[in-house]
C-alpha positions in Angstrom: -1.2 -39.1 -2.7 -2.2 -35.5 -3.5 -0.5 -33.3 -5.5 -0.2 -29.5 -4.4 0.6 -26.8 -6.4 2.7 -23.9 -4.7 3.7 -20.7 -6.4 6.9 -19.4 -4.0 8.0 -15.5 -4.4 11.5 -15.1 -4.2 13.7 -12.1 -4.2 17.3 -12.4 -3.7 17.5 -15.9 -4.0 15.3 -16.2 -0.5 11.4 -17.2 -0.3 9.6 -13.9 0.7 5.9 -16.3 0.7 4.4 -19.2 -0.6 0.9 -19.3 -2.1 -1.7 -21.3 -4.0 -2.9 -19.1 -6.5 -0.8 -17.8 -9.2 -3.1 -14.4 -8.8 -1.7 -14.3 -5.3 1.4 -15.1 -5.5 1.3 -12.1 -8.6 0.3 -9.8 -6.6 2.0 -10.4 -3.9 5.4 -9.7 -6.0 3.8 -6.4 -7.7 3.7 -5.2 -4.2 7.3 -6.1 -3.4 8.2 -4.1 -6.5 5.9 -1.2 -5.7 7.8 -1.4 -2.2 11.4 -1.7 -3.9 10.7 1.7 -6.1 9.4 3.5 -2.9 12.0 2.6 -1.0 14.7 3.8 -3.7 12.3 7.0 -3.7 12.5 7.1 0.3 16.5 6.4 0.4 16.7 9.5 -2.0 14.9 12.0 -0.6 17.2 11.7 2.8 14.4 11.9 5.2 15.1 8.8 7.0 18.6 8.2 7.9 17.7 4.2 9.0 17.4 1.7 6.1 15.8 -0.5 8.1 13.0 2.5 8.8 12.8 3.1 5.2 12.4 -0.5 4.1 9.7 -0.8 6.1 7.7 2.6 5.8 8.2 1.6 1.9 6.6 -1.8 2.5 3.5 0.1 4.7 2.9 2.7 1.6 3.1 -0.4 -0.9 0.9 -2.5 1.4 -1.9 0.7 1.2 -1.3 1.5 -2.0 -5.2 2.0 -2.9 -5.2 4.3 0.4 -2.3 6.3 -0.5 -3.4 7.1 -4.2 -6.7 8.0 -3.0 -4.8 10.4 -0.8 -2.6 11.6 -3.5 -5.4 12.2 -5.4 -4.9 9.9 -8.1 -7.7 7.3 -7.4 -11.0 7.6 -6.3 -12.5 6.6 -3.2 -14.5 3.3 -3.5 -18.1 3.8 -2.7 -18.5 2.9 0.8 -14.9 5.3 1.5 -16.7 8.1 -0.4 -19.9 8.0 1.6 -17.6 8.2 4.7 -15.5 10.8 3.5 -18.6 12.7 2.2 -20.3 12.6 5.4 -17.0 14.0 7.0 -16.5 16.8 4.8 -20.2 17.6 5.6 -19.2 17.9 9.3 -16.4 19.6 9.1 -18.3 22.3 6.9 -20.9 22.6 9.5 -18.3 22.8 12.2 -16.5 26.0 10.1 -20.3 27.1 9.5 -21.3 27.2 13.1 -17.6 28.5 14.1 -18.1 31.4 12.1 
C-alpha cells in the first residue's frame, strides 16, 4: 500500500485544485488571492458591468502576473523577453527612421 500525500486548495469551503507539492499548491493559492484583490479592484472601477467577466479577466491578469508587471513597469523583462523586446524597439526605430 502506498501512501500519497495531497495538498488541496480550498476557498469557500470548495476544492479549487489538488497538488503534490506544498510549493504548488502555495502558489497556486497566492494566485487566487492576487485574483480576489484584482477582482475587488475590477468590480470598483465599474468598467465591466458582468461579474462573471470580471472574475475571470481578474483570474487572466493574476495568471500573467510576471507579464503584467513587466508591462506596468514594475519588473523587468527576463533575459530572453528583453532580447526580444530589444530587438523590437530596434525595428520600430528604424521603421520611424526610414518614415521620416
Amino acid at each position: 500500500m502506498a501512501v500519497i500525500i495531497k495538498y488541496v486548495v480550498e476557498r469557500n469551503g470548495a476544492e479549487k485544485m489538488t497538488f503534490t507539492s506544498k510549493a504548488e499548491a502555495d502558489a497556486y493559492d497566492k494566485m487566487l488571492d492576487t485574483a480576489d484583490e484584482l477582482t475587488t479592484v475590477l468590480t470598483e472601477s465599474k468598467l465591466l458591468t458582468d461579474d462573471n467577466q470580471t472574475e475571470a479577466l481578474a483570474l487572466y491578469l493574476a495568471q500573467h502576473k510576471d507579464e503584467l508587471l513587466v508591462a506596468l513597469g514594475a519588473k523587468k523583462p527576463a533575459a530572453k523577453d528583453k532580447a526580444v523586446a530589444d530587438k523590437t524597439a530596434k525595428a520600430k526605430i528604424a521603421a520611424v527612421e526610414q518614415a521620416a
